[in-house]
Structures are given as C-alpha cells and as structure tokens.
C-alpha positions in Angstrom: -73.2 124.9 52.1 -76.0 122.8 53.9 -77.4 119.9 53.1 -81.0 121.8 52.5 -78.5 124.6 50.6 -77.4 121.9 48.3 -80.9 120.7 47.5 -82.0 124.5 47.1 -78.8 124.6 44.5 -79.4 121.7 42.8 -83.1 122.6 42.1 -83.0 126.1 41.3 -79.6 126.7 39.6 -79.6 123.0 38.2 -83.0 122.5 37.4 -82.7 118.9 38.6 -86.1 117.1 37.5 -88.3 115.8 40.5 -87.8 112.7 39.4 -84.1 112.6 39.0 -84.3 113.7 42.8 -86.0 110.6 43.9 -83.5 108.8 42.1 -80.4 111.0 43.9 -82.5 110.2 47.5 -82.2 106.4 46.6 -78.9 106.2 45.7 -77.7 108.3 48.5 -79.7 105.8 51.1 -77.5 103.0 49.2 -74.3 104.8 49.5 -75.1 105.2 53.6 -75.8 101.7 53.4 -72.9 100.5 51.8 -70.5 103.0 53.8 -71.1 100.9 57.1 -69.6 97.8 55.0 -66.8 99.4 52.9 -65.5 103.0 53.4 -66.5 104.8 50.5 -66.6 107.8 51.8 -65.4 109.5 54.7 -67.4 108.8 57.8 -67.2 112.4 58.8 -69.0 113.2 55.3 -72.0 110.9 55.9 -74.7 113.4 57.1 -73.3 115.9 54.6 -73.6 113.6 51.5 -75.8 116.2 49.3 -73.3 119.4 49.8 -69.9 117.3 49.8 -70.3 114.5 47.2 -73.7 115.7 45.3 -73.6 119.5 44.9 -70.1 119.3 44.4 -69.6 117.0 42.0 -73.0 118.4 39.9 -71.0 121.7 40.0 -68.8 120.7 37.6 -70.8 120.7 34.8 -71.2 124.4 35.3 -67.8 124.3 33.1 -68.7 122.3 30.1 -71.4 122.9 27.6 -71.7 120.2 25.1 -69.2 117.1 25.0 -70.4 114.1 24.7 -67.3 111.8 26.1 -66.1 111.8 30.0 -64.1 109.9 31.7 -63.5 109.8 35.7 -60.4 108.4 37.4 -60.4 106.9 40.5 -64.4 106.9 40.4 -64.8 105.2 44.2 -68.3 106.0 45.5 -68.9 107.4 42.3 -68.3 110.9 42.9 -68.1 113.1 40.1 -68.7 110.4 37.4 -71.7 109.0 38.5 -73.5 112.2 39.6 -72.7 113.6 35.9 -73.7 110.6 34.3 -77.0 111.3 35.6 -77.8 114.8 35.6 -76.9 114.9 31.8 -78.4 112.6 29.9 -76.7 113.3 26.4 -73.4 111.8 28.3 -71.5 108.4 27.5 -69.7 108.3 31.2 -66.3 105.6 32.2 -65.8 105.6 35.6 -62.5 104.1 36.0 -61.9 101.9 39.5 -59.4 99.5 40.6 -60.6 97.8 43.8 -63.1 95.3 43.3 -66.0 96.5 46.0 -65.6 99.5 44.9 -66.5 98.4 41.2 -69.4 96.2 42.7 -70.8 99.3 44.0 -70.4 101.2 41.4 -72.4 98.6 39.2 -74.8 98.3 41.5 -75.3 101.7 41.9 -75.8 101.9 37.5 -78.1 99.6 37.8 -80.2 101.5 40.5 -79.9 104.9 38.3 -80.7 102.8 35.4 -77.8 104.6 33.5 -76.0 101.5 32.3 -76.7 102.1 28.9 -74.4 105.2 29.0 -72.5 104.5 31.9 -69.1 102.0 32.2 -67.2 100.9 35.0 -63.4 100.0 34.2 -62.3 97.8 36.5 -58.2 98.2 37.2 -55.6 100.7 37.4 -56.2 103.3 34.8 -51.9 103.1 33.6 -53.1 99.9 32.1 -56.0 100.6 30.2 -56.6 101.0 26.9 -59.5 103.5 26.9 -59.8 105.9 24.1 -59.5 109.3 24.3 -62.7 111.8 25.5 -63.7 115.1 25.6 -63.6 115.4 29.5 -61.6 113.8 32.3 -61.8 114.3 35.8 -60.3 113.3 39.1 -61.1 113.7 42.8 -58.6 112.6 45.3 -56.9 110.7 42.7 -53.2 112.0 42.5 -51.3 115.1 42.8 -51.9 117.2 39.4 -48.4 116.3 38.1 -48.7 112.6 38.2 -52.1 112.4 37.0 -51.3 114.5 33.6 -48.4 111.5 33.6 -51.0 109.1 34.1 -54.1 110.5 32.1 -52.6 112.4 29.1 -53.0 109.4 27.2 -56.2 110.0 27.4 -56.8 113.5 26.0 -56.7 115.0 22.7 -56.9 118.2 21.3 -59.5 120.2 23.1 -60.0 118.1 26.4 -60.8 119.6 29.2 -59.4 118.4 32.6 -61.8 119.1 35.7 -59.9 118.4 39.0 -61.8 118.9 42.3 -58.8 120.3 44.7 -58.2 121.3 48.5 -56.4 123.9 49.5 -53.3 122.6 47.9 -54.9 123.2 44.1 -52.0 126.0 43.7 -49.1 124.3 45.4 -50.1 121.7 43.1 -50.1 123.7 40.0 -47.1 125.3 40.3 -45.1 121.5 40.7 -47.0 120.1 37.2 -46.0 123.4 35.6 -42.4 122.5 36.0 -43.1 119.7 33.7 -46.4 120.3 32.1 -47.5 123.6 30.2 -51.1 124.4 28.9 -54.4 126.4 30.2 -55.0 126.6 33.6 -57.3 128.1 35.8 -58.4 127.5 39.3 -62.3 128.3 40.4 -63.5 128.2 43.5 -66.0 125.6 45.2 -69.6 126.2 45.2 -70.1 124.2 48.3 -66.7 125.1 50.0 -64.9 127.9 50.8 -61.7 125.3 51.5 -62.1 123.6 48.5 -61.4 124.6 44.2 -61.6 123.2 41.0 -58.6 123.4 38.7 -59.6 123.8 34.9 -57.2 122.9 31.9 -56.8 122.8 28.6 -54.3 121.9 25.8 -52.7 119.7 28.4 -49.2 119.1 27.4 -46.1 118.0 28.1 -43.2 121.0 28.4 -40.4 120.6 26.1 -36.8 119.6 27.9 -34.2 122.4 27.2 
C-alpha cells in the first residue's frame, strides 16, 4: 500500500472526516519531528508513516463494532492506540508506555488531537499496573503472543477481544501460546501488507495442566 493508497483507504472505506485529516497531517508532522530526537519509529518507516503506522493501525477497527473500553500495550509512538482513540470517538483509550519520552510524546501528542478527555497514558511496565479490565486490548511489537496472554490476561474478561498486529511469525507464534493458552483464534491478513497479519482472539484463557 502507498502512502496516497492509504489516504484513498482511509477516506473512502473509513470515511475519515476532513477535519480529522488535518488533525492526522499534524500529528504525523510531530511524529517526523520527534523521530530525529528519539526513535519512535523505524527510520526506514518515516516516508511511509500513513500506510505503516496510520492505515494499519485504523484497520483494526474493521474487527470491532461497539466497545467502549481499549487498552494498548506497549503504546510507543502511539500506534494502534492513539490512531483509534481518534478515529472513534465513542472510545475511552489507555495507552500503556514505560519509557519516559516515550510517555512525554504520547501526551504531547493528546494534547495536539485534543483527545485527552478520553485518552490515558500509563506510564510503567504494564505487569505492575492496576488497570481494570476492557473490552479490547491490543499490542504491536510488544511480546511474543504467549508471553503477552501471561502478561495481559489480567486484563480481560469475558468477551475481550485481543487484536495483535503480527509479521510473518503470527502462526509460529500461535501455535507456541496454544501449548499453554486455549480460546478463539483467528489470523487475518494486513490491509496495507501482504508480509504482515493480525491475530484475532477471544475467550482468552489459560489451558488446564493434565
């Protein structure tokens, strides 16, 4: 997918406002910005911001109709967490973030959006928070799936849905958790790459020890 692609994508099969645009073309100018002082995303990525980080991280709402609770581990630039917070209004977003200019960022990049009202950023590692329990959680580039079901299940409840960004590894990956894991899984491909997947579950649970 192209960077014109991604807009094309995000207009017509998103129906992003013209106004939420503007907002997008801002805070992409500040993640540019901020990428020459910390390394938020890959350099490589940087004149591909709109298909890698934007388009795919809006996809994911492609997968969820109505909940009202997300959370997003290991939230960095802000990518999916951010991007959700602000297509879909009707969402309370936690972006959860342990370095501290990463958080800065983050914050800074709320205030830009002006989504603070909805939007929190949890500063520290996510095994040490206390955070509730939500309707969605994500991860991209977080941890391999098995660890972050160890990490995250805390966090879930009956009817979460987990909505993992993967590589090529997705099924690799699936197969080690289900040695230790057992619920509804799925694994979709990537609108904006062919490389890349999205690994859907439900009724996350641990597998009972024989």
């Amino acid at each position: 997918m192209t960077e014109d692609e991604a807009k094309t994508w995000l207009d017509v099969v998103l129906g992003v406002p013209r106004e939420t645009f503007a907002l997008l073309e801002r805070f992409v100018a500040l993640l540019a910005a901020e990428n020459g002082k910390q390394n938020l995303i890959a350099r490589s990525t940087v004149e591909q911001i709109w298909s890698r980080h934007l388009a795919d991280s809006a996809q994911l709402l492609a997968f969820c109709t109505a909940p009202k609770q997300w959370l997003d581990l290991g939230s960095g630039a802000g990518f999916p967490g951010l991007i959700v917070a602000l297509l879909r209004p009707d969402m309370n977003v936690v972006l959860v973030e342990e370095r501290r200019k990463r958080i800065d960022f983050l914050e800074q990049a709320i205030d830009l959006l002006g989504i603070g009202a909805r939007t929190q950023v949890a500063g520290g590692r996510a095994e040490t928070r206390d955070l509730g329990s939500f309707d969605v959680i994500s991860a991209r580039a977080f941890a391999p799936i098995d660890r972050l079901f160890g990490i995250a299940h805390r966090f879930s409840k009956d009817g979460t849905l987990w909505l993992l960004p993967k590589g090529r590894s997705a099924q690799a990956e699936l197969e080690a958790a289900r040695l230790t894991w057992q619920g509804e899984f799925r694994i979709e491909p990537s609108v904006t790459d062919p490389d890349s997947s999205i690994l859907i579950a439900g009724h996350v649970r641990p597998r009972k020890q024989r």
